[in-house]
Backbone as ProteinMPNN parsed JSONL, in Angstrom:
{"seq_chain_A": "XXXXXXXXXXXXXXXXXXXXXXXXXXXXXXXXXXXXXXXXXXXXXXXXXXXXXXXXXXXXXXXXXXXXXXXXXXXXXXXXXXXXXXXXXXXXXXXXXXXXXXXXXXXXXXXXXXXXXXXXXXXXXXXXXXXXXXXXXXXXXXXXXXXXXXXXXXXXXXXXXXXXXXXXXXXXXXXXXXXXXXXXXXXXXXXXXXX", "coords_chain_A": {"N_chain_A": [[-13.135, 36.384, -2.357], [-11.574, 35.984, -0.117], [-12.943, 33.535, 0.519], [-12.274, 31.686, -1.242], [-9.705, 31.279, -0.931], [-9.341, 30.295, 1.6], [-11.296, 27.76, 0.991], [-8.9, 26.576, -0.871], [-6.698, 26.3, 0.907], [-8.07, 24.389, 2.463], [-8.815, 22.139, 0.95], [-5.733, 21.426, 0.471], [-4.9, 20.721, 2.429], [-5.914, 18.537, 3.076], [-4.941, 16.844, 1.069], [-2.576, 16.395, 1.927], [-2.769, 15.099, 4.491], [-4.13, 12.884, 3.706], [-1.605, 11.618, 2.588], [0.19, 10.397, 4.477], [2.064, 8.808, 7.443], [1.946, 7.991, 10.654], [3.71, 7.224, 12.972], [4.33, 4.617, 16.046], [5.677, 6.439, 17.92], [4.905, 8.657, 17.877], [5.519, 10.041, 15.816], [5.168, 11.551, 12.402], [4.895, 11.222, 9.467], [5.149, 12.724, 6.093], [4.661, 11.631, 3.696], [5.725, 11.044, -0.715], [2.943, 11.327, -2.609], [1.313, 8.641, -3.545], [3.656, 6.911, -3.424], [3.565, 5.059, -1.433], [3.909, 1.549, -0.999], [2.545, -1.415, 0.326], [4.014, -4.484, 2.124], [2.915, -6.576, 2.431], [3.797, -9.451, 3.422], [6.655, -9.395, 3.645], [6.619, -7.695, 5.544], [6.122, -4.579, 6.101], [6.109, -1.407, 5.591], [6.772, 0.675, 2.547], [7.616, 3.88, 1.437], [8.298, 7.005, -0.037], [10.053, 10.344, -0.19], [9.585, 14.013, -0.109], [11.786, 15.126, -2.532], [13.765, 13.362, -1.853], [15.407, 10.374, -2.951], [16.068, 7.577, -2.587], [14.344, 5.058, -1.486], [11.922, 4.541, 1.112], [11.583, 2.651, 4.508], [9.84, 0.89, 6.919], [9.037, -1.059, 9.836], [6.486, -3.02, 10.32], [5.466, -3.221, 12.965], [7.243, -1.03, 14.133], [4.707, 1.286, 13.362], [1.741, 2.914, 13.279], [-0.573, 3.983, 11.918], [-1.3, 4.365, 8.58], [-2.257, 6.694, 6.129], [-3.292, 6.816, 2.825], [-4.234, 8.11, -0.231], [-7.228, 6.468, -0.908], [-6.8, 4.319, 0.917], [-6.474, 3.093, 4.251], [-3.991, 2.123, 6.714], [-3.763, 0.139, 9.421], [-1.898, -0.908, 12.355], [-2.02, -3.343, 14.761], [-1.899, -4.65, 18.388], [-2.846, -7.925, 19.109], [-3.797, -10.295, 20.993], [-1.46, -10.104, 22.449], [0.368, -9.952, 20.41], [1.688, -8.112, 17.365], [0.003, -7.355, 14.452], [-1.092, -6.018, 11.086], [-3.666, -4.465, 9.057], [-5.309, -3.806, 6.325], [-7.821, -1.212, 6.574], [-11.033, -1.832, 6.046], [-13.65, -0.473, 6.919], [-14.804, 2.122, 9.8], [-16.621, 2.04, 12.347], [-19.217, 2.746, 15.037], [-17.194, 1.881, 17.033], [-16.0, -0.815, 16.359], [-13.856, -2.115, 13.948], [-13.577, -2.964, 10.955], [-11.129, -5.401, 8.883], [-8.735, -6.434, 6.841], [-6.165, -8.473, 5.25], [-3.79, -9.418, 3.118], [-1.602, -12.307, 2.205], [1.106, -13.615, 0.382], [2.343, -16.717, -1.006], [4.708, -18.195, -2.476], [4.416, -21.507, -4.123], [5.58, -24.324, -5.119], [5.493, -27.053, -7.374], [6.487, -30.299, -8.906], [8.147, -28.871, -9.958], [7.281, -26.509, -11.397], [6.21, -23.371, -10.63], [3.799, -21.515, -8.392], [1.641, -18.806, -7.392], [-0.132, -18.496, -4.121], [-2.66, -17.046, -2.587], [-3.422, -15.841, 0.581], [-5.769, -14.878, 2.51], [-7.326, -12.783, 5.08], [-9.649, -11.557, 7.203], [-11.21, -9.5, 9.234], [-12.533, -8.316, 12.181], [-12.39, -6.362, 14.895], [-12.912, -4.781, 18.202], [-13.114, -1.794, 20.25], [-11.152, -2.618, 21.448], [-9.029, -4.048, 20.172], [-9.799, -6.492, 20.508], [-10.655, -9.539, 19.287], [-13.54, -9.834, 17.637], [-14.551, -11.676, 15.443], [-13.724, -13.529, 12.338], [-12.458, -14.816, 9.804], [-11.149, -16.603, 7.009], [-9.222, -17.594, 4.628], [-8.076, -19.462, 1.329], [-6.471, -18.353, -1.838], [-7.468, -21.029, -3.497], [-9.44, -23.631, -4.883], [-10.679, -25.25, -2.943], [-12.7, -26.977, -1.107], [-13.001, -26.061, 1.365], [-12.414, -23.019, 1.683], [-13.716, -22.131, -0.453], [-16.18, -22.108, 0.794], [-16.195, -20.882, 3.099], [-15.254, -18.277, 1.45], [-17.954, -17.598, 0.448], [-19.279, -16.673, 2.811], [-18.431, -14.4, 3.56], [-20.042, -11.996, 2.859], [-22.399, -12.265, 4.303], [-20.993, -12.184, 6.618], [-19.982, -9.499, 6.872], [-22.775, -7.925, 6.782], [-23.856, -8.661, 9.51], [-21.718, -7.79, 11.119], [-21.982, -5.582, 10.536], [-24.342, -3.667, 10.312], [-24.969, -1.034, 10.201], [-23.777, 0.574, 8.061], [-24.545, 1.388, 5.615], [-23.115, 2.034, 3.367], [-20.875, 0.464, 3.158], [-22.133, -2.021, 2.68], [-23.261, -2.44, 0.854], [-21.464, -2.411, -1.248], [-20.058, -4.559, -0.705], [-21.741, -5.709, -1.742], [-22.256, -5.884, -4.554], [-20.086, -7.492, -5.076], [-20.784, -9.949, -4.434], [-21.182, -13.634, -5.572], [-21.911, -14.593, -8.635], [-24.532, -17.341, -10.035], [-23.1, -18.878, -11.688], [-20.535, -19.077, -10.254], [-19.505, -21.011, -8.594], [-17.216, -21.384, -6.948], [-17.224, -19.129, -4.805], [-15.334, -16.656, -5.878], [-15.15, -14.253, -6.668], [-15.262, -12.761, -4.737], [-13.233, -11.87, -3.68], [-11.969, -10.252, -5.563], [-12.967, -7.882, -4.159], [-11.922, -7.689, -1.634], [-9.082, -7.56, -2.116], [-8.876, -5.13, -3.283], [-8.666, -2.776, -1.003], [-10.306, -0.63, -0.16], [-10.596, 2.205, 1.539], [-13.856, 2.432, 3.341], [-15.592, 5.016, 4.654], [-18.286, 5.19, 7.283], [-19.43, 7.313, 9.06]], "CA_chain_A": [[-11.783, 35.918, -2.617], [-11.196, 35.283, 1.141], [-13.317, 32.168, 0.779], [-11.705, 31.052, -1.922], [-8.514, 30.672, -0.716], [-9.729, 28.887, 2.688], [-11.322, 26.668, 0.217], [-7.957, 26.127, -1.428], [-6.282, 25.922, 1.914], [-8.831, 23.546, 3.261], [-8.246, 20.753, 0.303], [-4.459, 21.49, 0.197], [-4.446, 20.333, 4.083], [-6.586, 17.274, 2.986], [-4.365, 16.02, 0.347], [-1.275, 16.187, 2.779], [-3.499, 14.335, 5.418], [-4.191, 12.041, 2.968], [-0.685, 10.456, 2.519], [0.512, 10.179, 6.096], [2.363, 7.472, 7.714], [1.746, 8.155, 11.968], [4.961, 5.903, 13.982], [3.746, 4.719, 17.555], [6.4, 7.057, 18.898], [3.837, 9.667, 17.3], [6.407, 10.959, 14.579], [4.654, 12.057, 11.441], [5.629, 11.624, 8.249], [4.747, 13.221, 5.146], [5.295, 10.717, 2.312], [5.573, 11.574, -1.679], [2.042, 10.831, -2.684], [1.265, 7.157, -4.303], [4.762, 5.943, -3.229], [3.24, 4.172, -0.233], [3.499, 0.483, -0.976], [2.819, -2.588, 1.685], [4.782, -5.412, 1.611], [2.554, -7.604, 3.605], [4.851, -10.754, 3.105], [7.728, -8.828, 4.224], [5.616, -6.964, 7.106], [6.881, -3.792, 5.968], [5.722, -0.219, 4.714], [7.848, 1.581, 1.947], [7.279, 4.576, 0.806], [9.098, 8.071, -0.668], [9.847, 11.26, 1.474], [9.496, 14.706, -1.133], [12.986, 15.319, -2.426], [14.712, 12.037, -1.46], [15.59, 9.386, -4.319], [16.237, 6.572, -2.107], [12.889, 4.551, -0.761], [12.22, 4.566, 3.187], [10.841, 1.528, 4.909], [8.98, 0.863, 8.068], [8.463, -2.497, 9.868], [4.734, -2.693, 10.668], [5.925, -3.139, 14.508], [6.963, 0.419, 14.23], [3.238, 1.924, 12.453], [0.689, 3.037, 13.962], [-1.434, 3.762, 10.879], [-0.947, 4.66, 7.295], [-3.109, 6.97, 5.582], [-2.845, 7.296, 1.604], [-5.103, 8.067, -1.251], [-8.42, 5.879, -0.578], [-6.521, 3.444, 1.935], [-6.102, 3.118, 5.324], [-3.252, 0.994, 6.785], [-3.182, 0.228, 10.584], [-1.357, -2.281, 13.13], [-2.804, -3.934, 16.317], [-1.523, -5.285, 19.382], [-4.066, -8.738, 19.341], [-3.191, -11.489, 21.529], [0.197, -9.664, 22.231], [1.542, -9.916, 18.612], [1.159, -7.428, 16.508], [-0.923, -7.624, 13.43], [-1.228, -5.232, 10.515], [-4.168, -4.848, 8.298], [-6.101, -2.186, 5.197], [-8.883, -1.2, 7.201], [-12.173, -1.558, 5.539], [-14.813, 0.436, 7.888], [-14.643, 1.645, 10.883], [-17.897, 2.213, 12.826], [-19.614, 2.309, 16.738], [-16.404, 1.197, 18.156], [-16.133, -1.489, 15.738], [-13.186, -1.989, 12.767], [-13.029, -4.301, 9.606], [-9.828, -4.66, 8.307], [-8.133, -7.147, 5.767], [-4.592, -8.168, 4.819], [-3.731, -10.875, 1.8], [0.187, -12.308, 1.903], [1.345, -14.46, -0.873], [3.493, -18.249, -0.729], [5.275, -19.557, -3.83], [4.207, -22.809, -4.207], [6.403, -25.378, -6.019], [5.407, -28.484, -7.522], [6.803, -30.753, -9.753], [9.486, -27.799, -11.438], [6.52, -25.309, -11.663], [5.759, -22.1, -8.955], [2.843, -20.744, -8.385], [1.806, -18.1, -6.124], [-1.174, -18.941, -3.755], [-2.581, -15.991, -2.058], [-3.814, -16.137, 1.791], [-7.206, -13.57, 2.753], [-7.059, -12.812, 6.26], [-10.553, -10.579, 7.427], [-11.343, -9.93, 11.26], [-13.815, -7.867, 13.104], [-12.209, -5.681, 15.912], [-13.733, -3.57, 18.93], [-12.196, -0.819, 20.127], [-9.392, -2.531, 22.469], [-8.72, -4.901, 19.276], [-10.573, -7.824, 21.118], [-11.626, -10.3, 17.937], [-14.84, -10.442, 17.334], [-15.261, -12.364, 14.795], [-12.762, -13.785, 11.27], [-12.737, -14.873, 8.198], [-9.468, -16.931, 6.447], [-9.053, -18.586, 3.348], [-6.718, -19.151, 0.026], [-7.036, -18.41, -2.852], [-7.378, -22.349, -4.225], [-10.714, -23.415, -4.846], [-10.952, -26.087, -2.119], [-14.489, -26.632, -0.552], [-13.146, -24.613, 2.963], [-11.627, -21.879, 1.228], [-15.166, -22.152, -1.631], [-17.269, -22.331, 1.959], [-15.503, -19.277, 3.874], [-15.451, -17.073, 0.812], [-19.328, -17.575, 0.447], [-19.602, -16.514, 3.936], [-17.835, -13.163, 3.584], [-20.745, -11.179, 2.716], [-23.227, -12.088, 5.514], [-19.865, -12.072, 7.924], [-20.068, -7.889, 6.895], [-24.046, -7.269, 6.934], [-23.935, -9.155, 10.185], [-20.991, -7.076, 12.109], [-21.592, -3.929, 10.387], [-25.702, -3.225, 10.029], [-25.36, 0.51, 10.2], [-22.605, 1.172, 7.508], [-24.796, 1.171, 4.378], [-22.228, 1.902, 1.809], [-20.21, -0.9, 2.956], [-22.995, -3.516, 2.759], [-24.12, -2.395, -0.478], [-20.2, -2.428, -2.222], [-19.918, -5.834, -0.876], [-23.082, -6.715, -2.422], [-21.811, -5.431, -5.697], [-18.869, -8.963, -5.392], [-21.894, -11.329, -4.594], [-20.752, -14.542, -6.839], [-23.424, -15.124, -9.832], [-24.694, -18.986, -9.476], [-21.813, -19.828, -12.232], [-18.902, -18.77, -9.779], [-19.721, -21.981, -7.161], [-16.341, -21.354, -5.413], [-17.284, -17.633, -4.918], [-14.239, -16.166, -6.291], [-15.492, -12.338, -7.046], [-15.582, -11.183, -3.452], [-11.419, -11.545, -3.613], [-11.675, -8.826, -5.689], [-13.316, -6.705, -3.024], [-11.128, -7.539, -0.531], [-7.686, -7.368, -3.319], [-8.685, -3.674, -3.619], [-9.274, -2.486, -0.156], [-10.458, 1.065, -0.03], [-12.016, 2.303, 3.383], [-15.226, 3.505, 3.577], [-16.354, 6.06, 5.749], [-19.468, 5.028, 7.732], [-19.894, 7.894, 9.003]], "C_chain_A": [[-11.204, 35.214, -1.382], [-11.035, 33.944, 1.396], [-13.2, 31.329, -0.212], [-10.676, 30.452, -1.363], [-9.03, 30.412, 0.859], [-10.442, 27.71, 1.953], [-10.345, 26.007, -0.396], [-7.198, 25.739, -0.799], [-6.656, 24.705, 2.44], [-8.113, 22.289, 2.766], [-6.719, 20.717, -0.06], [-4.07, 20.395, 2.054], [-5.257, 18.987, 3.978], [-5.825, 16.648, 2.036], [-3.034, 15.546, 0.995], [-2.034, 15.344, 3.519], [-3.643, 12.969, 4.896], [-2.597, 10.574, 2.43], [0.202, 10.679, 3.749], [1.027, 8.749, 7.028], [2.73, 8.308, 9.902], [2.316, 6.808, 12.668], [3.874, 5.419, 15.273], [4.525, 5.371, 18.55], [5.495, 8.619, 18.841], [4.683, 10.343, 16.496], [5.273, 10.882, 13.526], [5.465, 11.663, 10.269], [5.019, 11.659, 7.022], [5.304, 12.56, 3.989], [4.699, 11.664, 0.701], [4.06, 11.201, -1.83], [2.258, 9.88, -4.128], [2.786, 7.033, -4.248], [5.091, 5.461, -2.232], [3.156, 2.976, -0.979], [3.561, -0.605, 0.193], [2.992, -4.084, 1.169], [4.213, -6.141, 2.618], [3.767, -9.0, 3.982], [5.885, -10.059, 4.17], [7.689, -8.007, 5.832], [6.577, -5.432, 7.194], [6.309, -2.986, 4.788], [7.079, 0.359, 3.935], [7.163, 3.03, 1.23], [8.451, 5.806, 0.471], [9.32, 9.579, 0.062], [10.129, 12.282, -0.168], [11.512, 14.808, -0.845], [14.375, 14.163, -2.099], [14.951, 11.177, -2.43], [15.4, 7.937, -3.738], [14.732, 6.208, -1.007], [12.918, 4.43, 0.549], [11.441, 3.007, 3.15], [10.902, 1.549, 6.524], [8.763, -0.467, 8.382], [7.047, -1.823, 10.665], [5.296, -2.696, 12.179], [5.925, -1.415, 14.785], [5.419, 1.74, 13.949], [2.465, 1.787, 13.177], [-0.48, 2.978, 13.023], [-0.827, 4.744, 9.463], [-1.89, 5.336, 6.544], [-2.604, 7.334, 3.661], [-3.928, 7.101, 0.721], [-6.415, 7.552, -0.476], [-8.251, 5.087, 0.606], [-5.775, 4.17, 3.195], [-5.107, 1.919, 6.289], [-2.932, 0.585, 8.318], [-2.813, -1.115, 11.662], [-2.252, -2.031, 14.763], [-2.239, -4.844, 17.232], [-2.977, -7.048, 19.755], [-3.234, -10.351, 20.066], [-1.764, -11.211, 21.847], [0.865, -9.718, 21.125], [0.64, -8.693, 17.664], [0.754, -7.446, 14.908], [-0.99, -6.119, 12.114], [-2.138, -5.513, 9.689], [-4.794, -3.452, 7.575], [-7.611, -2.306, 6.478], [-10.016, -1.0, 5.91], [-12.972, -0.355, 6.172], [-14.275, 0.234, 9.704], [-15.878, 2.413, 11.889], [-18.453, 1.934, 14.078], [-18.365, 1.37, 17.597], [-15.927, -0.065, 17.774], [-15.212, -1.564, 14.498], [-13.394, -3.245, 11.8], [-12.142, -4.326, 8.893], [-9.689, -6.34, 7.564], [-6.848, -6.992, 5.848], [-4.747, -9.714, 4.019], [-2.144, -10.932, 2.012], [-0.134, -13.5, 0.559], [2.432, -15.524, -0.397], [3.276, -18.199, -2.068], [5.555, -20.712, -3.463], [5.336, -23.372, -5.217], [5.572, -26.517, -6.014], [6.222, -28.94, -9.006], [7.496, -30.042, -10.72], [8.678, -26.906, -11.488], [6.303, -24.827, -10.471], [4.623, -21.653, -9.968], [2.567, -20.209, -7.252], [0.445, -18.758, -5.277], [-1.378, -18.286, -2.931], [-3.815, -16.423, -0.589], [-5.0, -14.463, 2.11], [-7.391, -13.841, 4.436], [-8.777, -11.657, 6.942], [-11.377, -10.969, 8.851], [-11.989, -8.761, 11.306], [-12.999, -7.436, 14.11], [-13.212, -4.802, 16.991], [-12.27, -3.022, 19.706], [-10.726, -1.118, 21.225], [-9.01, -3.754, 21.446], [-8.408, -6.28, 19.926], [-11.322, -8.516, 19.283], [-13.079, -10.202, 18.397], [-15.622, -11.214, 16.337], [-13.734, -12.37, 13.632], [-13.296, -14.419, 10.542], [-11.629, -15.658, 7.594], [-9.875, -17.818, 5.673], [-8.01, -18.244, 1.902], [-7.716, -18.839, -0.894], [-7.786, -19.61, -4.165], [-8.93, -22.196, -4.273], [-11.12, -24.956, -3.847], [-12.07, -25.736, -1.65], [-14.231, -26.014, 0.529], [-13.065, -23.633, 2.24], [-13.013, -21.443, 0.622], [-16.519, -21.307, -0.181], [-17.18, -20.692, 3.189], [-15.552, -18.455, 2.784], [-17.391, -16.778, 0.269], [-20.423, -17.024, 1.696], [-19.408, -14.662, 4.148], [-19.039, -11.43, 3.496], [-21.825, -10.587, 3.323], [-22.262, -11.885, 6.635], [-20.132, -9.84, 7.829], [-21.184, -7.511, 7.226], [-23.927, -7.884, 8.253], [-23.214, -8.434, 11.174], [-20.887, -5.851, 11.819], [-23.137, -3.415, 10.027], [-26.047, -2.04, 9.509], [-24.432, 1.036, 9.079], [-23.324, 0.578, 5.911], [-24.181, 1.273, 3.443], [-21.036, 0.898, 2.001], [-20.943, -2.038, 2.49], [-22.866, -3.319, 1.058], [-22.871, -2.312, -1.784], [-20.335, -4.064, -1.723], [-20.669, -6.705, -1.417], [-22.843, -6.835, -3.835], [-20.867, -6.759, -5.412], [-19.579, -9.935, -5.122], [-21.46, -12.332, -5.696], [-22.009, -14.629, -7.079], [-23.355, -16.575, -9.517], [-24.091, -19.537, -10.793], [-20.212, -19.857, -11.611], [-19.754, -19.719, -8.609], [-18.234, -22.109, -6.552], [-15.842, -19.925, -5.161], [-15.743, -17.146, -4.845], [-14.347, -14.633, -6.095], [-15.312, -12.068, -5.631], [-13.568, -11.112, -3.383], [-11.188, -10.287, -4.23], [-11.67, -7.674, -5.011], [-12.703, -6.18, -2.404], [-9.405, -7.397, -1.505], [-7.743, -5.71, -3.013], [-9.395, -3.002, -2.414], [-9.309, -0.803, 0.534], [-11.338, 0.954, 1.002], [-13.003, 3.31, 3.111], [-15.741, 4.043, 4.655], [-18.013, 6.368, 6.29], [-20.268, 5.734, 8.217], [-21.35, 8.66, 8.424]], "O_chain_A": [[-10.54, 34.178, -1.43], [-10.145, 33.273, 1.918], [-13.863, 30.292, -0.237], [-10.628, 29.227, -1.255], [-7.804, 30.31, 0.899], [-10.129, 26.594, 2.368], [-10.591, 24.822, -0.619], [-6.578, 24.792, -1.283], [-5.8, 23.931, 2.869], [-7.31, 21.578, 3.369], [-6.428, 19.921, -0.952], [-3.158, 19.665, 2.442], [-5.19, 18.302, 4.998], [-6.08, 15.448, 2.142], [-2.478, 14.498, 0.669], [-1.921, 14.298, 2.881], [-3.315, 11.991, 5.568], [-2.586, 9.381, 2.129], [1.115, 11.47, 3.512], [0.28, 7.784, 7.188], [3.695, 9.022, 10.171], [1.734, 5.743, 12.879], [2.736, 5.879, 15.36], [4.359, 5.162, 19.752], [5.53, 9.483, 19.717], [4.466, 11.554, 16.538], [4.373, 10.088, 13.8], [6.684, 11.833, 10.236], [4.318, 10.69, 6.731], [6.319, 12.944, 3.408], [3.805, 12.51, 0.661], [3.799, 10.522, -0.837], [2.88, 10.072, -5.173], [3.227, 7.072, -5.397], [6.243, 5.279, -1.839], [2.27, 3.074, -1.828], [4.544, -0.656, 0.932], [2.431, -4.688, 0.254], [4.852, -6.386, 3.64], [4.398, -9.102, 5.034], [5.821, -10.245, 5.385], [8.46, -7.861, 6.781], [7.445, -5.179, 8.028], [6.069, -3.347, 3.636], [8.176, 0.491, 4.479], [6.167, 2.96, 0.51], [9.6, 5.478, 0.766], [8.545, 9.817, 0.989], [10.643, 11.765, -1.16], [12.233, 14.688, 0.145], [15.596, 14.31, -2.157], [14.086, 11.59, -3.201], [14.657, 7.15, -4.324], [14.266, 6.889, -0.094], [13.982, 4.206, 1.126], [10.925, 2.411, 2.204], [11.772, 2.079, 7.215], [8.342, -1.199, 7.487], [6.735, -0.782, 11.244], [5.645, -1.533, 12.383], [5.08, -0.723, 15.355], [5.375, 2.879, 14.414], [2.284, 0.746, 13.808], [-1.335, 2.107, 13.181], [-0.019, 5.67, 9.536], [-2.665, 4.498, 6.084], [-1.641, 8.05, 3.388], [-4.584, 6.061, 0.794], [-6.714, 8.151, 0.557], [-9.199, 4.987, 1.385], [-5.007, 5.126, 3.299], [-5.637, 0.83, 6.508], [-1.732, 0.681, 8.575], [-3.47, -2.156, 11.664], [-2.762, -1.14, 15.442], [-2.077, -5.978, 16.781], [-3.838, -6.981, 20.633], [-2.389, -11.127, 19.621], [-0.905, -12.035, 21.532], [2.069, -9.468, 21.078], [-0.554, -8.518, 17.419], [1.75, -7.631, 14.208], [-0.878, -5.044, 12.703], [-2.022, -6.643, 9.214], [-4.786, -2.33, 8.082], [-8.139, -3.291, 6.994], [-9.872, -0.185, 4.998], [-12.747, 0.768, 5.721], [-13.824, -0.648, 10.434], [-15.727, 3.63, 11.996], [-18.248, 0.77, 14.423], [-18.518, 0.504, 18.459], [-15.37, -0.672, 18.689], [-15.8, -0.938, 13.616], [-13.312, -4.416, 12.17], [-12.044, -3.392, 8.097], [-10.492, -7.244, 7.796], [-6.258, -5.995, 6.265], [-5.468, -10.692, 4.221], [-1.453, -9.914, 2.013], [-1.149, -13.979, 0.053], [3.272, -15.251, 0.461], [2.228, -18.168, -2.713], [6.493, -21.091, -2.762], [5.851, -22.632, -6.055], [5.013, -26.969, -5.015], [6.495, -28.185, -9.94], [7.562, -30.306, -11.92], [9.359, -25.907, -11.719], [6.2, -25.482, -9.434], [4.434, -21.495, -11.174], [2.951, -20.689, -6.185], [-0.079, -19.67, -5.916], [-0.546, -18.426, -2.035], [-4.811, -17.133, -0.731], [-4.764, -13.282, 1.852], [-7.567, -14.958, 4.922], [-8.272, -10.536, 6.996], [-11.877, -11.983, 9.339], [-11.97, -8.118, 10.256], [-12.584, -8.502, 14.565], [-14.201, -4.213, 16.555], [-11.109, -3.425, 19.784], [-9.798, -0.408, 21.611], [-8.564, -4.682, 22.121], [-7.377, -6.954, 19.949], [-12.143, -8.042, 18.497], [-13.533, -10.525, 19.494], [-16.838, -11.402, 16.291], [-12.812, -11.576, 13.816], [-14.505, -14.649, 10.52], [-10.689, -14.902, 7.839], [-10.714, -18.69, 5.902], [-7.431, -17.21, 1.568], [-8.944, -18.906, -0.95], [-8.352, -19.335, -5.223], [-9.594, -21.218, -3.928], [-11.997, -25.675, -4.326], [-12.529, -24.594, -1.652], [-15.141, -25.282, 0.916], [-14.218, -23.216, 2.136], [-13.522, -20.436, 1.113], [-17.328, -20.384, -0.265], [-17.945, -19.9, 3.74], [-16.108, -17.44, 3.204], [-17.804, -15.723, -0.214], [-21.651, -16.938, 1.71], [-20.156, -13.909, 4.771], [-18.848, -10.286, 3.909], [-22.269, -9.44, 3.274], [-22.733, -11.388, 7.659], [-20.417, -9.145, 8.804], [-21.11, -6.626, 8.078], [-23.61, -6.736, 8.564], [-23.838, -8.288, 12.225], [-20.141, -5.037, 12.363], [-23.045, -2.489, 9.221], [-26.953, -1.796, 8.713], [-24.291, 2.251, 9.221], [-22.858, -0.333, 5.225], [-24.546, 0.63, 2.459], [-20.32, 0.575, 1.053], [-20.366, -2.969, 1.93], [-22.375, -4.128, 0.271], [-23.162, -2.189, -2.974], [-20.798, -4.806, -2.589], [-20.542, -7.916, -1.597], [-23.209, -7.876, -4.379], [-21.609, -7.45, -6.11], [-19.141, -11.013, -5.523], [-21.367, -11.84, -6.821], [-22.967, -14.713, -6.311], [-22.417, -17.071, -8.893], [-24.496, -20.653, -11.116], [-19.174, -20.328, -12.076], [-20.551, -19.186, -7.837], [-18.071, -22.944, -5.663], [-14.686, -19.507, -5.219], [-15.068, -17.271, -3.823], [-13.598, -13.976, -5.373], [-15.197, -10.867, -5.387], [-12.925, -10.142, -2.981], [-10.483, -9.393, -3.762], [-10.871, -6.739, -5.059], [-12.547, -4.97, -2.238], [-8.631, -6.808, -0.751], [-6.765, -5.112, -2.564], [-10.56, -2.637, -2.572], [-8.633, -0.153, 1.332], [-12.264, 0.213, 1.331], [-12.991, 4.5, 2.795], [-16.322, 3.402, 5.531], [-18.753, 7.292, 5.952], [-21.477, 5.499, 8.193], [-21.592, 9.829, 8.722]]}, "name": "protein", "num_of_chains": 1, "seq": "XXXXXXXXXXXXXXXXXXXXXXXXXXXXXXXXXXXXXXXXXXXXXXXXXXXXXXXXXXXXXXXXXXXXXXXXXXXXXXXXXXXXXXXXXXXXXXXXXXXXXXXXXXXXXXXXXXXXXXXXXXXXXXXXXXXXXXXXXXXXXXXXXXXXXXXXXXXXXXXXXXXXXXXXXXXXXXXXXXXXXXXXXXXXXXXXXXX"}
């Protein structure tokens, strides 16, 4: 019975862990769970505190990192400006992280949105090592950089087999010629643990 309830303890202290928003003053905070959303555009975490009605918000400036459900959400001092992105993997000293914003386009009386893919390569003093950028349009850069995305991961991440092998899973078939599918990948960016 003992080791029951340290088993029940254990994953009770992992689901709190799990939705966590860590300031850079080192405050804590214990958000509702799934009422973390990121407002890349806006550069700004919101989420729900238990018991509260009214939504909190966070500028990424303030965040250190964001933990919730499957995602991981953390900011970086790079080139002196600070940066926020979902971390993909993070491995030998080594991070992959992502962030997508959105522009409404106008033309001619009609909007449309047109979404921006941002994916960079860190080491551990969040020195680039390497990027990635393109829209969502199907222009031949944008076509040419998202075709790239998949050797850009087996290439800076060798040792992190269940990353390689999810990104292999968004490989475009040879009827998607302005590889579209890996947006999905990066759209839904759950971190994997390379460990």
């Amino acid at each position: 019975m003992k080791k029951l309830l340290l088993l029940i303890g254990f994953f009770s202290m992992q689901i709190v862990a799990q939705t966590t928003i860590q300031l850079k003053d080192g405050t804590t905070i214990n958000a509702v769970e799934n009422s973390i959303h990121i407002a890349a555009t806006a550069k700004k975490i919101h989420y729900k505190l238990p018991n509260v009605d009214k939504e909190q918000k966070i500028k990424f400036k303030d965040l250190a990192v964001a933990n919730f459900g499957d995602y991981r959400f953390k900011t970086f001092t790079i080139d002196k400006k600070q940066k926020a992105y979902y971390i993909l993997a993070e491995v030998n000293g080594k991070t992959l992280a992502t962030i997508k914003t959105s522009k409404v386009i106008s033309r001619g009386g009609f909007e449309s949105v047109l979404d921006f893919y941002e994916l960079v390569v860190l080491d551990a003093n969040s020195n680039v090592l390497g990027n990635i950028t393109f829209s969502s349009n199907n222009s031949e850069k944008s076509s040419k950089e998202r075709a790239g995305v998949i050797t850009f991961i087996q290439t800076h991440f060798p040792d992190c087999l269940k990353l390689r092998e999810k990104a292999k899973l968004f490989e475009s078939n040879p009827s998607d010629t302005n590889h579209r599918m890996i947006m999905t990948f990066l759209d839904v960016s759950v971190f994997m643990n390379c460990q």
